[in-house]
C-alpha positions as a LaTeX table, in Angstrom:
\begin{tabular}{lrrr}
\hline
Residue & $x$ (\AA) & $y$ (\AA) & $z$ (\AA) \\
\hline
Unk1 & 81.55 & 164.93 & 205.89 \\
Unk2 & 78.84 & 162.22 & 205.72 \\
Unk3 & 77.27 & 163.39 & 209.23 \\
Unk4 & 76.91 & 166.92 & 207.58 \\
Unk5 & 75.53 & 165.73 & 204.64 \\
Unk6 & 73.23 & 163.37 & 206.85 \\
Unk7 & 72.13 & 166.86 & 208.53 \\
Unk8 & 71.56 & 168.84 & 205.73 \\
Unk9 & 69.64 & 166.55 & 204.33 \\
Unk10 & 67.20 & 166.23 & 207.28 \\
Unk11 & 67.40 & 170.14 & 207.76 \\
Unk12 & 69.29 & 170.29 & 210.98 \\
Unk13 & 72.71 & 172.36 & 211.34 \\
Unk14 & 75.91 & 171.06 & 211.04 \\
Unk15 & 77.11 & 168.68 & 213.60 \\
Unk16 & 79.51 & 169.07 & 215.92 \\
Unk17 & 81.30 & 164.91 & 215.88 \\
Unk18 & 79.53 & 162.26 & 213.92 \\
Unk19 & 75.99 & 161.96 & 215.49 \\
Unk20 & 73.04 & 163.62 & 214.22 \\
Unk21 & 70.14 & 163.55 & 216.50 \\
Unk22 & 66.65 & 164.33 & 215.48 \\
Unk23 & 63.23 & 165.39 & 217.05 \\
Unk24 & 60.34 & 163.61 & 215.44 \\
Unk25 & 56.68 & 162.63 & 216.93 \\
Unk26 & 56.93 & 159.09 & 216.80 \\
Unk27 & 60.98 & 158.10 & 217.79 \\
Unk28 & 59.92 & 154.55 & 218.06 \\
Unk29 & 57.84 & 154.37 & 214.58 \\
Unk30 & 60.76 & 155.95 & 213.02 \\
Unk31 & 62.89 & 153.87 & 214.57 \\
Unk32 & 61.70 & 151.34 & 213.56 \\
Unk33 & 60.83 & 152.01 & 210.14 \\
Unk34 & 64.90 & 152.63 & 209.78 \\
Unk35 & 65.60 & 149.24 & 211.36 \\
Unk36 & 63.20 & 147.73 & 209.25 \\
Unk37 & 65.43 & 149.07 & 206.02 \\
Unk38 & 68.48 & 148.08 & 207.96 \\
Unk39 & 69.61 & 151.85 & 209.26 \\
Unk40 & 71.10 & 151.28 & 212.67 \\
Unk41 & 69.59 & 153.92 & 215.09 \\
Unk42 & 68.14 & 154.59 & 218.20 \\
Unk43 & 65.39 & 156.37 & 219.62 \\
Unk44 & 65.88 & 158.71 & 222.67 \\
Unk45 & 62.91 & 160.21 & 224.08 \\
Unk46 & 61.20 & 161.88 & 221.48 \\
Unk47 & 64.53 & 161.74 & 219.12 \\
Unk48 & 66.17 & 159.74 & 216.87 \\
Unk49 & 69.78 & 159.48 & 217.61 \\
Unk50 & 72.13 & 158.64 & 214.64 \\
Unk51 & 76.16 & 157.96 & 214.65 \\
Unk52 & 77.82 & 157.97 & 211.14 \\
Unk53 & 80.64 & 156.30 & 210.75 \\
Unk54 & 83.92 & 156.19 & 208.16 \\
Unk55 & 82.55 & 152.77 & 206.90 \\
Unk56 & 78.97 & 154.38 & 206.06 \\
Unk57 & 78.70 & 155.45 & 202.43 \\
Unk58 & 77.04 & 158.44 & 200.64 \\
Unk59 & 74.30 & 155.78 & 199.50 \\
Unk60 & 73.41 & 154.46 & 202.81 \\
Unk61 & 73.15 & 158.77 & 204.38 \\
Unk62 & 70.65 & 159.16 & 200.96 \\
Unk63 & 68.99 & 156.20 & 201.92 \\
Unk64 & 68.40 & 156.77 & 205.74 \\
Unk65 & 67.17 & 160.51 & 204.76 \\
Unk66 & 64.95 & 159.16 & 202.51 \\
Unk67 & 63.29 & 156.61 & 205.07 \\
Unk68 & 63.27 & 159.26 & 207.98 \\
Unk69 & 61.39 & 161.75 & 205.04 \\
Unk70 & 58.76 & 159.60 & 204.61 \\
Unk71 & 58.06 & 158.39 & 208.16 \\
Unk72 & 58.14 & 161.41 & 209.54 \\
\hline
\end{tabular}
């Protein structure tokens, strides 16, 4: 459930497991502007590659859509 909320929020469908992957212009500012606010990621190409897990919390998906809003 958090990996579709994680998806909605950022405007991409519903996943199909628990990674959400998105396409941004910078994958290595965002990246690191996640990191920075303690949001494990990774950038892949020109994406931003995201697993949610069943320790993650509904604060933590509100938080990492609100850092990836505002660097991207």
């Amino acid at each position: 459930e958090l990996a579709r909320q994680l998806a909605a929020g950022l405007g991409r469908p519903d996943p199909s497991g628990s990674i959400v992957s998105l396409r941004v212009r910078d994958a290595a500012a965002a990246e690191a502007a996640l990191q920075a606010q303690g949001i494990r990621c990774a950038a892949r190409s020109s994406n931003v590659r995201l697993a949610v897990h069943v320790w993650n919390t509904e604060e933590e998906i509100a938080r990492t859509i609100d850092v990836l809003q505002a660097a991207v």
